[in-house]
PQR file with spaces between the fields and no chain letter, atoms N, CA, C, O and H, PARSE charges and radii, in Angstrom:
ATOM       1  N    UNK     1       6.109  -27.471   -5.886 -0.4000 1.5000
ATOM       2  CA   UNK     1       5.111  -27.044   -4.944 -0.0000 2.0000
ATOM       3  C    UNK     1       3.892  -26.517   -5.710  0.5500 1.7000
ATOM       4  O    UNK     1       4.049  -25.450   -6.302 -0.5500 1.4000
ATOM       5  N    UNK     2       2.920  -27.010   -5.766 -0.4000 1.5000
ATOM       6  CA   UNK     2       1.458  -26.593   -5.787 -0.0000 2.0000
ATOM       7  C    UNK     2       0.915  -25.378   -5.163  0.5500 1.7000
ATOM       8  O    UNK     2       0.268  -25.343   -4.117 -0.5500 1.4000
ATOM       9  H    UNK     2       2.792  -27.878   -5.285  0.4000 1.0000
ATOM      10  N    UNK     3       1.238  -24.402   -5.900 -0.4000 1.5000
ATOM      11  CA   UNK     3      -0.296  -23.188   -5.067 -0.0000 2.0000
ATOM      12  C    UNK     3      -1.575  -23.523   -4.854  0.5500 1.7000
ATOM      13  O    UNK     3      -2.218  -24.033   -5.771 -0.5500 1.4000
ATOM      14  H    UNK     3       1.763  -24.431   -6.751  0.4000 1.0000
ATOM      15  N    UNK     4      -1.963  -23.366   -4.011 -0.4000 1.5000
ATOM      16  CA   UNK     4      -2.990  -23.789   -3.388 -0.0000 2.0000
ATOM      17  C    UNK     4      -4.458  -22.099   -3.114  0.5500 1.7000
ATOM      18  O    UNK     4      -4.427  -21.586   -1.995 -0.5500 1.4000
ATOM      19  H    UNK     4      -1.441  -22.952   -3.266  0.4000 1.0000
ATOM      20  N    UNK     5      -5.197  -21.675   -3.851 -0.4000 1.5000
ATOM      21  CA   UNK     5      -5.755  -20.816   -3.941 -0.0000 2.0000
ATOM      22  C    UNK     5      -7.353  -21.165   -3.095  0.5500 1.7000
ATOM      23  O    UNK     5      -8.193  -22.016   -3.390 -0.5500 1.4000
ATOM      24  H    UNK     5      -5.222  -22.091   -4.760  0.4000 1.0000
ATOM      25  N    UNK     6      -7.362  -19.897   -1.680 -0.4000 1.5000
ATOM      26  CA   UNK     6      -8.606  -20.155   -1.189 -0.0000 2.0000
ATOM      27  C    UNK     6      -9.444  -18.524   -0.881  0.5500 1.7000
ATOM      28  O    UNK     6      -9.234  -17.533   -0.182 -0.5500 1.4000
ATOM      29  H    UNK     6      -6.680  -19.206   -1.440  0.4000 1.0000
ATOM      30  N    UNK     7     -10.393  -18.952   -1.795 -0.4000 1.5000
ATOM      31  CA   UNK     7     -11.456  -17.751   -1.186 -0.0000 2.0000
ATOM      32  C    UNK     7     -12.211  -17.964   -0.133  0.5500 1.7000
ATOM      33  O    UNK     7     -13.011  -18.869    0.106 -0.5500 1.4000
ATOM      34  H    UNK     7     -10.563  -19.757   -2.364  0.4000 1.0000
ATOM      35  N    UNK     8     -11.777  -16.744    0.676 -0.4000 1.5000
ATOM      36  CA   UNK     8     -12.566  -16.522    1.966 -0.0000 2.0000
ATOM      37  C    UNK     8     -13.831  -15.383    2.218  0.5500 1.7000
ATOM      38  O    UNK     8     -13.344  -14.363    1.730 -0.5500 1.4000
ATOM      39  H    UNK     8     -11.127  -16.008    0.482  0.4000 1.0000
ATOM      40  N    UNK     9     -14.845  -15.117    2.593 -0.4000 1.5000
ATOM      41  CA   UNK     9     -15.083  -13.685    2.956 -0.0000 2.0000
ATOM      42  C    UNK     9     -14.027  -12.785    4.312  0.5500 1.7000
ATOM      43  O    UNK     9     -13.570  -13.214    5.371 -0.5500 1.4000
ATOM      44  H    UNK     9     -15.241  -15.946    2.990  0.4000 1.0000
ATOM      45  N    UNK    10     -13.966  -11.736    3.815 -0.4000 1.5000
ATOM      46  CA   UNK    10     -13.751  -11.057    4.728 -0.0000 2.0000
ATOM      47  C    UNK    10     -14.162  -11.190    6.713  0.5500 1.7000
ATOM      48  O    UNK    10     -15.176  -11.263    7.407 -0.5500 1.4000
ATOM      49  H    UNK    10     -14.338  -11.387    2.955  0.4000 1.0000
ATOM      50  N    UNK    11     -13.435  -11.175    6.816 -0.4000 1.5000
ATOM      51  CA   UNK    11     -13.203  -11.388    8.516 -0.0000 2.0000
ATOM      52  C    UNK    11     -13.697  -12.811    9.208  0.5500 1.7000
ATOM      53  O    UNK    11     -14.055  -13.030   10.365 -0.5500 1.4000
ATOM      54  H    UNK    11     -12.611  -11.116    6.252  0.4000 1.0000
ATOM      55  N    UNK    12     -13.536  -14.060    7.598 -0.4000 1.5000
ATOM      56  CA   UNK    12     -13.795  -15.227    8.052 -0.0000 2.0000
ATOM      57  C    UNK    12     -12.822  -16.221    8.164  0.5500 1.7000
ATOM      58  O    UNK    12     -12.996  -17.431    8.315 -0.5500 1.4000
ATOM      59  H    UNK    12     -13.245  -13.882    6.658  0.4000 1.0000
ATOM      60  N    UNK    13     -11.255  -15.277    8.030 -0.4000 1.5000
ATOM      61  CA   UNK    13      -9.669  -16.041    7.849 -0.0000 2.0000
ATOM      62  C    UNK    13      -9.323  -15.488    9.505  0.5500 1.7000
ATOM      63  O    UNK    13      -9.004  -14.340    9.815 -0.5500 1.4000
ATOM      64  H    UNK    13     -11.113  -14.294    7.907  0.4000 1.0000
ATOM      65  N    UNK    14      -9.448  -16.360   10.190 -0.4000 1.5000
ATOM      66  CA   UNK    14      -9.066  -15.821   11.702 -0.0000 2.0000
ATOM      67  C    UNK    14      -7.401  -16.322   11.936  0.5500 1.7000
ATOM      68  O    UNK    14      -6.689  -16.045   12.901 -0.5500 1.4000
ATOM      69  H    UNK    14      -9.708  -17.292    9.938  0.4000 1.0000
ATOM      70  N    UNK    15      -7.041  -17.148   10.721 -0.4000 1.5000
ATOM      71  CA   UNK    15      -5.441  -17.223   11.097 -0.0000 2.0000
ATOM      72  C    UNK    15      -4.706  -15.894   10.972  0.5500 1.7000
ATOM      73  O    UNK    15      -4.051  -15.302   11.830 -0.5500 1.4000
ATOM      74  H    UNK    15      -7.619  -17.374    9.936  0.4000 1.0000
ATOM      75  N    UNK    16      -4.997  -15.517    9.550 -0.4000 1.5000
ATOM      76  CA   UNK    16      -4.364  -14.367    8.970 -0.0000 2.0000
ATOM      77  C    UNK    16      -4.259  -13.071    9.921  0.5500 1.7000
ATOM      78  O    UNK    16      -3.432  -12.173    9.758 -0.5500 1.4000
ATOM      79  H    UNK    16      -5.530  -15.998    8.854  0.4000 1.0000
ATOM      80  N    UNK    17      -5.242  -13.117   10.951 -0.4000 1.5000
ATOM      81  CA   UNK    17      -5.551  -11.970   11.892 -0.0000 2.0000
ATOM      82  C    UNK    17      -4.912  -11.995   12.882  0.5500 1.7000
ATOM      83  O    UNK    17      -4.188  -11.113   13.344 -0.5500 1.4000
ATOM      84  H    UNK    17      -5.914  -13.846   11.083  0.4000 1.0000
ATOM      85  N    UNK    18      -5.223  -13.374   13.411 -0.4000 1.5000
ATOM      86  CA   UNK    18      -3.874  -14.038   14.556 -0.0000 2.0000
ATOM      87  C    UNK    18      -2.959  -14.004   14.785  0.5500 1.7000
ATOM      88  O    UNK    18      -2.480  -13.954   15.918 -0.5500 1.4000
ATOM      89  H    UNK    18      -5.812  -14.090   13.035  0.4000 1.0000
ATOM      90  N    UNK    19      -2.238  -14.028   13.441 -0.4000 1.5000
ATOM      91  CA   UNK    19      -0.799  -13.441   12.904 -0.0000 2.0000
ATOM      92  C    UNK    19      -0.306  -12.108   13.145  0.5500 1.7000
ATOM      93  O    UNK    19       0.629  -11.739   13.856 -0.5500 1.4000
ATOM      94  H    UNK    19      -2.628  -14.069   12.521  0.4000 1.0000
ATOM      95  N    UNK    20      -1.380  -11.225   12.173 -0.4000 1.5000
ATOM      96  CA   UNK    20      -0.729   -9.915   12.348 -0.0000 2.0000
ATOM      97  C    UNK    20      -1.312   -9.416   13.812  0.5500 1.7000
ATOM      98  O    UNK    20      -0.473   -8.771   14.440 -0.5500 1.4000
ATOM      99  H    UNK    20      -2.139  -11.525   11.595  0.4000 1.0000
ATOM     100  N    UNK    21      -2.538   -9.578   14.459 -0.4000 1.5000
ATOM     101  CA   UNK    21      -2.208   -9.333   15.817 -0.0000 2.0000
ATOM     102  C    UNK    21      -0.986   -9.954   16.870  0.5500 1.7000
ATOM     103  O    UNK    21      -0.633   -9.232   17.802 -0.5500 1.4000
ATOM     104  H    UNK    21      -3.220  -10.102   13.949  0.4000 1.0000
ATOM     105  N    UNK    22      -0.434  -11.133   16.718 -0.4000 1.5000
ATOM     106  CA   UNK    22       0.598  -11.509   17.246 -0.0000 2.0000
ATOM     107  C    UNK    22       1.888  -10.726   17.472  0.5500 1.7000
ATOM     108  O    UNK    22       2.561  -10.762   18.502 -0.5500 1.4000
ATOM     109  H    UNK    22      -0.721  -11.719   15.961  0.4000 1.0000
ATOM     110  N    UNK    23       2.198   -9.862   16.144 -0.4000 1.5000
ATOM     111  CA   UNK    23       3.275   -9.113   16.175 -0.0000 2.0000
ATOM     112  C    UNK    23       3.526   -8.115   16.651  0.5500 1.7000
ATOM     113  O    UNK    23       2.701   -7.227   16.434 -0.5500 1.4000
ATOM     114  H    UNK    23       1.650   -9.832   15.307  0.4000 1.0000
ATOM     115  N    UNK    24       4.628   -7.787   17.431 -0.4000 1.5000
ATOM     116  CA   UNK    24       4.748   -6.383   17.411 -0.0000 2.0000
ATOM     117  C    UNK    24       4.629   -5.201   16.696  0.5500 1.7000
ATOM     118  O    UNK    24       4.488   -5.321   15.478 -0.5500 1.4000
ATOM     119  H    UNK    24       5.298   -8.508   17.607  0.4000 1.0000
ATOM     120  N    UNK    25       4.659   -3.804   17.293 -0.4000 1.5000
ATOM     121  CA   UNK    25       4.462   -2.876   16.096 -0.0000 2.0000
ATOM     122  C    UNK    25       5.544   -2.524   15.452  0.5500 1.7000
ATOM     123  O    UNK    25       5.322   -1.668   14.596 -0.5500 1.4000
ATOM     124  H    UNK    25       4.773   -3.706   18.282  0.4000 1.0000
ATOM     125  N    UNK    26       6.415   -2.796   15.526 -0.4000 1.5000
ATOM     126  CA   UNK    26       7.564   -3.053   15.158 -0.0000 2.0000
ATOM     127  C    UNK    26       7.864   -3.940   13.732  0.5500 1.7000
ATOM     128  O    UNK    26       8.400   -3.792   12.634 -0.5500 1.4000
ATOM     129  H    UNK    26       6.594   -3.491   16.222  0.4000 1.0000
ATOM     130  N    UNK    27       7.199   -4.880   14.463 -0.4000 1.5000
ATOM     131  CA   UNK    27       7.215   -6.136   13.124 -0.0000 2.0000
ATOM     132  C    UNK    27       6.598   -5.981   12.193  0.5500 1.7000
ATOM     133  O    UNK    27       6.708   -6.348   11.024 -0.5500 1.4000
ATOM     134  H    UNK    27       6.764   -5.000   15.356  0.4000 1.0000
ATOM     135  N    UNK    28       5.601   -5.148   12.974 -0.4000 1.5000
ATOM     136  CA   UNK    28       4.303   -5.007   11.353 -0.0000 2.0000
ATOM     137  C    UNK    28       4.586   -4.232   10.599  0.5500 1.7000
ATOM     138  O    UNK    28       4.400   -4.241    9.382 -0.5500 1.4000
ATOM     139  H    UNK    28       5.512   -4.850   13.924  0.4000 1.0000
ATOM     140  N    UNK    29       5.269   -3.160   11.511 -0.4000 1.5000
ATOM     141  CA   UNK    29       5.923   -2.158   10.038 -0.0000 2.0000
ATOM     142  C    UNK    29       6.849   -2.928    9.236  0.5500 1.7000
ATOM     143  O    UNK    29       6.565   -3.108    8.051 -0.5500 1.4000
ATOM     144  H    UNK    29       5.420   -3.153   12.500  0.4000 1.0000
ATOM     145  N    UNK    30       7.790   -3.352    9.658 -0.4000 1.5000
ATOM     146  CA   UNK    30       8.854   -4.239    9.083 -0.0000 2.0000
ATOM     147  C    UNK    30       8.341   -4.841    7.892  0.5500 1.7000
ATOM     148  O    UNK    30       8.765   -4.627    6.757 -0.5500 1.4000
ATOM     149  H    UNK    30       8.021   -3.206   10.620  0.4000 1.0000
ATOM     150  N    UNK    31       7.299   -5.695    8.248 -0.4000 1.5000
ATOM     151  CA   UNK    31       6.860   -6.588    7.250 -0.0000 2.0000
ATOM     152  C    UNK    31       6.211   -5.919    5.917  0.5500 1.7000
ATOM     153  O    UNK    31       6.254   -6.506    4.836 -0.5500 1.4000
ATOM     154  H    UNK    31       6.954   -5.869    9.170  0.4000 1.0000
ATOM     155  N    UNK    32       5.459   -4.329    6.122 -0.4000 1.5000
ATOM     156  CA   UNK    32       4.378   -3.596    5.780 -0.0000 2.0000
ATOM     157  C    UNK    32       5.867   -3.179    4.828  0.5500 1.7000
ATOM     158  O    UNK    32       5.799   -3.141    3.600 -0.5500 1.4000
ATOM     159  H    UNK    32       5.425   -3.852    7.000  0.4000 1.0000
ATOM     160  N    UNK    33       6.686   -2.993    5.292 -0.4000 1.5000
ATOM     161  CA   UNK    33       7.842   -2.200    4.533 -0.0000 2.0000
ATOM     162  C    UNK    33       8.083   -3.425    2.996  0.5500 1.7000
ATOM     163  O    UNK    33       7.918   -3.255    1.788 -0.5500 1.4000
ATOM     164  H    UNK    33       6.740   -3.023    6.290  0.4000 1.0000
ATOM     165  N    UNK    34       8.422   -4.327    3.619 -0.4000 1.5000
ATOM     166  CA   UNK    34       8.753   -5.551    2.920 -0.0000 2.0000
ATOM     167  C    UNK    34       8.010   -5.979    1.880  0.5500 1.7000
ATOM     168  O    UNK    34       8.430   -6.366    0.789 -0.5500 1.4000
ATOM     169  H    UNK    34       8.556   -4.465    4.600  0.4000 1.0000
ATOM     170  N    UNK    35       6.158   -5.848    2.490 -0.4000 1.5000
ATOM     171  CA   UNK    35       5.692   -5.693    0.959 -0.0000 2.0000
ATOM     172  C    UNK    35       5.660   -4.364    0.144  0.5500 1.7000
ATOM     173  O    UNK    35       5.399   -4.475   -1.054 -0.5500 1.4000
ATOM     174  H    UNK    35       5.817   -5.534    3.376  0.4000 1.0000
ATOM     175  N    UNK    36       5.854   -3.337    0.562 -0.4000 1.5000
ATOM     176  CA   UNK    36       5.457   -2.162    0.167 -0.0000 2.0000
ATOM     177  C    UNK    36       6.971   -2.189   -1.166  0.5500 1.7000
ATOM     178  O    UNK    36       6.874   -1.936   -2.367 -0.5500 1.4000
ATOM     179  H    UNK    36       6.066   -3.247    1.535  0.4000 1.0000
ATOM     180  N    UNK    37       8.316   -2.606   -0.339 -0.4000 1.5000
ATOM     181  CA   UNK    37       9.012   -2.644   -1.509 -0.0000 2.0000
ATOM     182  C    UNK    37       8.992   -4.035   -2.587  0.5500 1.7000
ATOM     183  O    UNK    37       9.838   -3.909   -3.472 -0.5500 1.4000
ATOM     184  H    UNK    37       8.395   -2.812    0.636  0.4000 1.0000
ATOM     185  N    UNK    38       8.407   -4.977   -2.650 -0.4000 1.5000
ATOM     186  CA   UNK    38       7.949   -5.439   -3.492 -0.0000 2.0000
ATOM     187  C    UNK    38       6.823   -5.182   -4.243  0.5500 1.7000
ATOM     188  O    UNK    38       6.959   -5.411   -5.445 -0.5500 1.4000
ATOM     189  H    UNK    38       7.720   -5.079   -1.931  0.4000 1.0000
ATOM     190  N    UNK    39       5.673   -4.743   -3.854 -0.4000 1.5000
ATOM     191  CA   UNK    39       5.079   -4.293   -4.816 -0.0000 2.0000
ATOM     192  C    UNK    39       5.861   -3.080   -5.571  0.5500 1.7000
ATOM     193  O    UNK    39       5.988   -3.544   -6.704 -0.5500 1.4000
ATOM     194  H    UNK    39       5.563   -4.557   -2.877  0.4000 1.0000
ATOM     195  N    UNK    40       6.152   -2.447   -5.576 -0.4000 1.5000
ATOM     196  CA   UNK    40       7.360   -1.538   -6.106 -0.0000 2.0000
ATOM     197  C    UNK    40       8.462   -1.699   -7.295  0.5500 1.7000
ATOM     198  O    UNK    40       8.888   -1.018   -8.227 -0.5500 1.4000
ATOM     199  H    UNK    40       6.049   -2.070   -4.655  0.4000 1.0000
ATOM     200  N    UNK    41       8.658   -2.857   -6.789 -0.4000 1.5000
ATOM     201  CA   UNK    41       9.699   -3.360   -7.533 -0.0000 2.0000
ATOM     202  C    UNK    41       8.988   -4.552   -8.900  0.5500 1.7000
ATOM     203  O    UNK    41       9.479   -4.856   -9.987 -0.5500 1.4000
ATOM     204  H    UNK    41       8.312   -3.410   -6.031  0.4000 1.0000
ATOM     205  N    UNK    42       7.880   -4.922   -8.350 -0.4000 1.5000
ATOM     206  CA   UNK    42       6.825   -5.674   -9.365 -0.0000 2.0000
ATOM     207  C    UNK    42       6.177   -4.654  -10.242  0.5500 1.7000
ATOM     208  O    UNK    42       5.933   -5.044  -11.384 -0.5500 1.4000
ATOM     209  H    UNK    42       7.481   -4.675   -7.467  0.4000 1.0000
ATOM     210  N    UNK    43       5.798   -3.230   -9.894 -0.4000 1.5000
ATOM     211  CA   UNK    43       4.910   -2.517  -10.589 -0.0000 2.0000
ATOM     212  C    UNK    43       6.346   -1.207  -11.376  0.5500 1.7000
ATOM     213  O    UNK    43       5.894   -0.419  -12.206 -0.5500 1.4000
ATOM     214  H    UNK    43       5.997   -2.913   -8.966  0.4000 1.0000
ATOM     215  N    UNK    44       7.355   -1.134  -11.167 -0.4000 1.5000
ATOM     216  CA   UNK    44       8.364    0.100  -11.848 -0.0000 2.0000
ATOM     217  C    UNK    44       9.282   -0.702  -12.145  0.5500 1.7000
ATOM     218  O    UNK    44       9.992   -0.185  -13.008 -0.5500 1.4000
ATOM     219  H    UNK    44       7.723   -1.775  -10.493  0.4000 1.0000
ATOM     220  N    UNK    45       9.831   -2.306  -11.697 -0.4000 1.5000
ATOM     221  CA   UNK    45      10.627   -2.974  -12.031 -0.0000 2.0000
ATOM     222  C    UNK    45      12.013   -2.927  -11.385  0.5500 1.7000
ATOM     223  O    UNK    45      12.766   -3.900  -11.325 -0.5500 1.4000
ATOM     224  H    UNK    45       9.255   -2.726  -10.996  0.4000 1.0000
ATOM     225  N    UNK    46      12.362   -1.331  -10.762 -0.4000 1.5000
ATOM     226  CA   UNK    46      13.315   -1.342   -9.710 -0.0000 2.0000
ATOM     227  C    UNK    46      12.665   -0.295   -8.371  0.5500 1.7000
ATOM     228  O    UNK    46      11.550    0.217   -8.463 -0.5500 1.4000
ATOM     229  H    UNK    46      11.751   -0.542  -10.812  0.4000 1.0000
ATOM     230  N    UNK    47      13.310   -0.153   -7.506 -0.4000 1.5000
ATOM     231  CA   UNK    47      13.345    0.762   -6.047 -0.0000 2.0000
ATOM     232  C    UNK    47      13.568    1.723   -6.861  0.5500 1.7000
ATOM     233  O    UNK    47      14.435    1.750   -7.735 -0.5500 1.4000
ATOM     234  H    UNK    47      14.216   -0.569   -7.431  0.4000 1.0000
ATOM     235  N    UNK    48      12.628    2.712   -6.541 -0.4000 1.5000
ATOM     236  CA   UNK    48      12.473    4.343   -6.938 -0.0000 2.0000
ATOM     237  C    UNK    48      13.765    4.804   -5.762  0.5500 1.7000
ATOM     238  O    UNK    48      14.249    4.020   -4.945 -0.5500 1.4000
ATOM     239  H    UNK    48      11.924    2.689   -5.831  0.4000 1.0000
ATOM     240  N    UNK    49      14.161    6.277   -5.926 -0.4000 1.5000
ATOM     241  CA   UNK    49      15.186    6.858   -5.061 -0.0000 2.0000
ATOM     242  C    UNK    49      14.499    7.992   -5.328  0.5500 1.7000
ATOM     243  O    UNK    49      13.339    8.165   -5.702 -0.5500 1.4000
ATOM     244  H    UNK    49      13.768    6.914   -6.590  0.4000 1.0000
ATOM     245  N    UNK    50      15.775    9.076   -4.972 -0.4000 1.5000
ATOM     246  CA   UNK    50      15.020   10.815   -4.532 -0.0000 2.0000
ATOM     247  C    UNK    50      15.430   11.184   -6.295  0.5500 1.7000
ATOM     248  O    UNK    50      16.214   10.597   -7.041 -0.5500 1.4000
ATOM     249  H    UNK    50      16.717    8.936   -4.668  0.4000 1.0000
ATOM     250  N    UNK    51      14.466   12.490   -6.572 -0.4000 1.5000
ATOM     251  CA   UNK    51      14.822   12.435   -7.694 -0.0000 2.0000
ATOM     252  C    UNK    51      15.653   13.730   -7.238  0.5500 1.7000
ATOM     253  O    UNK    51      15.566   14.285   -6.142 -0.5500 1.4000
ATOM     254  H    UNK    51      13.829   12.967   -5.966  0.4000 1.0000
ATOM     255  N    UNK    52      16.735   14.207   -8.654 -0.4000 1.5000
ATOM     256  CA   UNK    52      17.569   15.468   -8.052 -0.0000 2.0000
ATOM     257  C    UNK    52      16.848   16.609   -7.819  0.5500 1.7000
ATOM     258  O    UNK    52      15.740   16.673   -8.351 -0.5500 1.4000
ATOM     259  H    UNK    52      16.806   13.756   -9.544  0.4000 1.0000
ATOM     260  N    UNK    53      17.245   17.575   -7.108 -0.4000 1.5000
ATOM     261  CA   UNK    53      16.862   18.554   -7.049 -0.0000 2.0000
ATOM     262  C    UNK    53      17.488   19.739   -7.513  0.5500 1.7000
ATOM     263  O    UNK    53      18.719   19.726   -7.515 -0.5500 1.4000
ATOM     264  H    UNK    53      18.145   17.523   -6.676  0.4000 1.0000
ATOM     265  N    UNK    54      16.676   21.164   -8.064 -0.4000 1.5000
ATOM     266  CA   UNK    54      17.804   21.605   -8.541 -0.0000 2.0000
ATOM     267  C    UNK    54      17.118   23.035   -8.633  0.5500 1.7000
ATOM     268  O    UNK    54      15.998   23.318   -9.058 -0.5500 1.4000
ATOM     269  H    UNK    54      15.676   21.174   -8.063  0.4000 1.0000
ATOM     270  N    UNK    55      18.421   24.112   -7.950 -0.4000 1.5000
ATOM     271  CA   UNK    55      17.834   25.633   -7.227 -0.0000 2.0000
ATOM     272  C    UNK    55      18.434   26.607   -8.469  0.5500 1.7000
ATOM     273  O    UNK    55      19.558   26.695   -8.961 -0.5500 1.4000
ATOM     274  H    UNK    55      19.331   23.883   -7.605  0.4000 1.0000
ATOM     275  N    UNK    56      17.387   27.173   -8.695 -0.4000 1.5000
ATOM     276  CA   UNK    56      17.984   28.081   -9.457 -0.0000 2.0000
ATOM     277  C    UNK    56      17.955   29.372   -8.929  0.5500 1.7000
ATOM     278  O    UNK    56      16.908   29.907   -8.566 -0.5500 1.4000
ATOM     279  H    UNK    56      16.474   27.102   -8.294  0.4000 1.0000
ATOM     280  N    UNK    57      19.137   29.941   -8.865 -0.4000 1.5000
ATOM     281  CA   UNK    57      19.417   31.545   -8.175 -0.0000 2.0000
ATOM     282  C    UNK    57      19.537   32.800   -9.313  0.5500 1.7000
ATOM     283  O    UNK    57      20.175   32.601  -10.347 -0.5500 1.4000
ATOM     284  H    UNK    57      19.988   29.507   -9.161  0.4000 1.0000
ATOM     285  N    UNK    58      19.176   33.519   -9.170 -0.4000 1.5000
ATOM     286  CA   UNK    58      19.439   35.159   -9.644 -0.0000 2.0000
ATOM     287  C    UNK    58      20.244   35.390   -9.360  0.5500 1.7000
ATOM     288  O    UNK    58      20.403   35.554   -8.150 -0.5500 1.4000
ATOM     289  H    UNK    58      18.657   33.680   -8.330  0.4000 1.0000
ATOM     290  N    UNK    59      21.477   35.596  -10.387 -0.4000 1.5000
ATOM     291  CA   UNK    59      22.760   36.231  -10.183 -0.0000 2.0000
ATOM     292  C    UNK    59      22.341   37.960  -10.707  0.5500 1.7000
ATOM     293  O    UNK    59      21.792   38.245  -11.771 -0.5500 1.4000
ATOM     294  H    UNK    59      21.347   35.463  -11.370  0.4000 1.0000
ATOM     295  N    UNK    60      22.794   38.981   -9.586 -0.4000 1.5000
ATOM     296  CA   UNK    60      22.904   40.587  -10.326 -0.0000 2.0000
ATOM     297  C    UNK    60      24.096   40.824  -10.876  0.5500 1.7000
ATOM     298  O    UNK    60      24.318   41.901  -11.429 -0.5500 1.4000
ATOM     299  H    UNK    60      23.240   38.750   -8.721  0.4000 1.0000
């Protein structure tokens, strides 16, 4: 398969708009999620997680 690369100006791709207005809001997050963890995983190489946390108390 051939990539196929096209420059557009801004707000002159009326498919691309068509699309994401088509979806629910639902979907768009979905999808928004979907790239959000790929770029993620392209820019740190894996899915980040929580880091530990850790309480330190005063014993008397």
């Amino acid at each position: 398969m051939e990539k196929v690369v096209r420059i557009v100006k801004k707000g002159e791709d009326e498919s691309n708009l068509d699309y994401w207005i088509s979806l629910t809001p639902i979907e768009r997050l979905r999808n928004l999620e979907t790239i959000r963890q790929e770029v993620i995983k392209e820019k740190y190489g894996t899915a980040k997680g929580f880091q530990r946390v850790y309480k330190i108390i005063k014993r008397k």
